[in-house]
C-alpha positions as CSV (number, residue, x, y, z in Angstrom):
1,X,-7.1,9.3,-24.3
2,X,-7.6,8.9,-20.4
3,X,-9.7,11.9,-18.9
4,X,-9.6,14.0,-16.1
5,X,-12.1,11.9,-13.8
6,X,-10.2,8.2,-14.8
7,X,-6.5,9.8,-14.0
8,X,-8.4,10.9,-10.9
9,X,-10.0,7.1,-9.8
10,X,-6.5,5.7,-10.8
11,X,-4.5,7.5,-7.7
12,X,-7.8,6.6,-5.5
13,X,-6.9,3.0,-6.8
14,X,-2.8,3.6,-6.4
15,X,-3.3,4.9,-3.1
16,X,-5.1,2.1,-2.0
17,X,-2.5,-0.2,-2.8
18,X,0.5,2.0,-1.5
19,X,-0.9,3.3,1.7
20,X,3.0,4.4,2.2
21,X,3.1,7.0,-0.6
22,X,2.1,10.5,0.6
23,X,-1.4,11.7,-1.5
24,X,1.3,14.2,-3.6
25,X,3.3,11.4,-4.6
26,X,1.1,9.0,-5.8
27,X,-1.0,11.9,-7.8
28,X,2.6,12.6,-9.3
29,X,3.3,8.7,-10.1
30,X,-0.1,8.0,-11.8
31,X,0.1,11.3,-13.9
32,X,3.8,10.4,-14.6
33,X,2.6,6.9,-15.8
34,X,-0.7,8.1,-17.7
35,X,0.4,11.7,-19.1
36,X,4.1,11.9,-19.1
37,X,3.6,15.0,-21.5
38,X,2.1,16.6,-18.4
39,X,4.3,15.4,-16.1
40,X,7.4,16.8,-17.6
41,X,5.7,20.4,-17.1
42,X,5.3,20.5,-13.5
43,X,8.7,18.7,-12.4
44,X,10.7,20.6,-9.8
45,X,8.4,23.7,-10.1
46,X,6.5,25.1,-7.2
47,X,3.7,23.0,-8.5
48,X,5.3,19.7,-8.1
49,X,3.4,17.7,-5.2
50,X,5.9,14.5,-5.2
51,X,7.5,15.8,-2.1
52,X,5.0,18.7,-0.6
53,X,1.3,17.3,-0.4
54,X,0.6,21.0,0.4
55,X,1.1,21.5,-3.4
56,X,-1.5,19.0,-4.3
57,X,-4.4,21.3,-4.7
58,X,-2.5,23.7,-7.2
59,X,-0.9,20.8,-8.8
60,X,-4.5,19.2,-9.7
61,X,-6.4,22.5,-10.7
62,X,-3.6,23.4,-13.1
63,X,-3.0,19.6,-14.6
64,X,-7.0,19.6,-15.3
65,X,-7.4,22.8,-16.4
66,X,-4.5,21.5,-18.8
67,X,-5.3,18.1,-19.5
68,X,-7.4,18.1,-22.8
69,X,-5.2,20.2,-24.5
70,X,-1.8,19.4,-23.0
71,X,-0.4,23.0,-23.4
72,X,0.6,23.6,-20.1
């Protein structure tokens, strides 16, 4: 399984290549892509950074302190 620190390299990497995408979205699209299990926890809750980058800090803590086990 991918970890914490690779998920995070891969939005530095996406983020490079779609300088469009507001930090929030791309962190949402690679964790969507890489841990759809996680994904599906945070969609359309006050954690969900797609379309509030000021949710980005909140939606990183929690997916990390959740990410080896999943159980979100």
């Amino acid at each position: 399984m991918i970890t914490f620190a690779e998920y995070q390299s891969a939005v530095v990497r996406m983020q490079r290549r779609h300088p469009e995408w507001r930090r929030g979205q791309t962190a949402y699209n690679v964790l969507r892509r890489l841990r759809p299990d996680l994904v599906d926890e945070v969609l359309f809750t006050p954690l969900d950074p797609f379309s509030q980058d000021e949710r980005l800090e909140a939606f990183l803590s929690y997916i990390e302190e959740h990410w080896e086990t999943g159980i979100l």
